[in-house]
N, C-alpha and C positions, 0 to 999 in steps of 0.2 A: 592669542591662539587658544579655543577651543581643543579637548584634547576627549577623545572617547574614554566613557567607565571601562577600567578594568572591568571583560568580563574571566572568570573562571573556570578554567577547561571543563574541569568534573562538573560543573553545575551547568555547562551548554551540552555535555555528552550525554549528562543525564537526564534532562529537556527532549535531546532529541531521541532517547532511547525511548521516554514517555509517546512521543509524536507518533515514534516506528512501530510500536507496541500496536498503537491509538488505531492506527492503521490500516496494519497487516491485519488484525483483530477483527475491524470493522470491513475489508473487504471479504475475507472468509467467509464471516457470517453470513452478509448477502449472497453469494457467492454459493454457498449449502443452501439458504433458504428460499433464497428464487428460483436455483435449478429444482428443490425440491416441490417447491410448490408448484411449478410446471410438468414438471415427469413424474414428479411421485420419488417416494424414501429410496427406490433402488435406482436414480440416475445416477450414480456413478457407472452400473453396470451398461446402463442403455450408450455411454458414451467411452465405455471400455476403459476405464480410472482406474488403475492399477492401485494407488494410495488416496488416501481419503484428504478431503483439502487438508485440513487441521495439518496435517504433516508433508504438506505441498511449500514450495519455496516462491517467495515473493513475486520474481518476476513467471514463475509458471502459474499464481492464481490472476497476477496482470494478464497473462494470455487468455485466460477463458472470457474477457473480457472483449475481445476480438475474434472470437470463434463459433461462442457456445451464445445463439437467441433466447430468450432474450435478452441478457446482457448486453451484447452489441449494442444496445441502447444507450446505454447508462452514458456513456462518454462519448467526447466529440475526438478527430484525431488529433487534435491541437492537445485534449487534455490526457490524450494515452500515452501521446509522446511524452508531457510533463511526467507521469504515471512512473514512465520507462526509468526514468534517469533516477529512479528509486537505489534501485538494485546497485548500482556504485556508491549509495551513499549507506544504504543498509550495510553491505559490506564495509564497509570502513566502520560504522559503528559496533558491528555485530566482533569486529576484531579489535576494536576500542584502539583506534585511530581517529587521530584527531578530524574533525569535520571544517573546513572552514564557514565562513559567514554565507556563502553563495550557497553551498548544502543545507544547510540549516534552513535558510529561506526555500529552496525545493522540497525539504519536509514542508515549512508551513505551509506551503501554495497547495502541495497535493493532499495534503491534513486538508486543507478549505474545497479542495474541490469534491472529495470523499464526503466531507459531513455537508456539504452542498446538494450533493445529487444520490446518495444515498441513505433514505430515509426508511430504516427499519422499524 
């Protein structure tokens, strides 16, 4: 019988806090700089943003993703859905709850599909 490596909670939590980081990080960025480079430095006002991404929560910069053109590009719905199931696993890491293996692998999928199709 083959038996799997111990792996170590704190070092798969800290992996995927790296991932969520990796991220959240990198769709913000797009996210400010494609709206901005379409509407100009005051789109937040032209679309009535009360707060500034930087301090927007996960699945609310997911949503501009499905509202705000050009963005609506970027993803297919196959891969917004992937996108969605963030937000239960961000939660569980952001309250340092354990993630299982199935989690971990929906960070890597949408980590791959983010540095796939988002090329800043």
């Amino acid at each position: 019988m083959i038996k799997e490596p111990y792996k170590n909670p704190s070092e798969v939590m800290s992996s995927a806090y790296t991932l969520l980081y990796e991220i959240e990080t990198r769709l913000k960025n797009y996210v400010n700089w494609t709206l901005m480079k379409n509407y100009g430095l005051k789109w937040q006002y032209k679309f009535n943003e009360a707060r500034p991404v930087e301090s927007k929560s996960l699945y609310e910069i997911i949503s501009y993703f499905e509202k705000y053109p050009p963005l609506t590009e970027c993803f297919t719905p196959i891969e917004l859905e992937s996108l969605s199931k963030l937000t239960k696993v961000r939660n569980k890491i952001a309250h340092m709850h354990d993630i299982t293996d199935l989690e971990f692998e929906i960070l890597r999928h949408c980590s791959f599909i983010i540095k796939c199709k988002l090329k800043l």
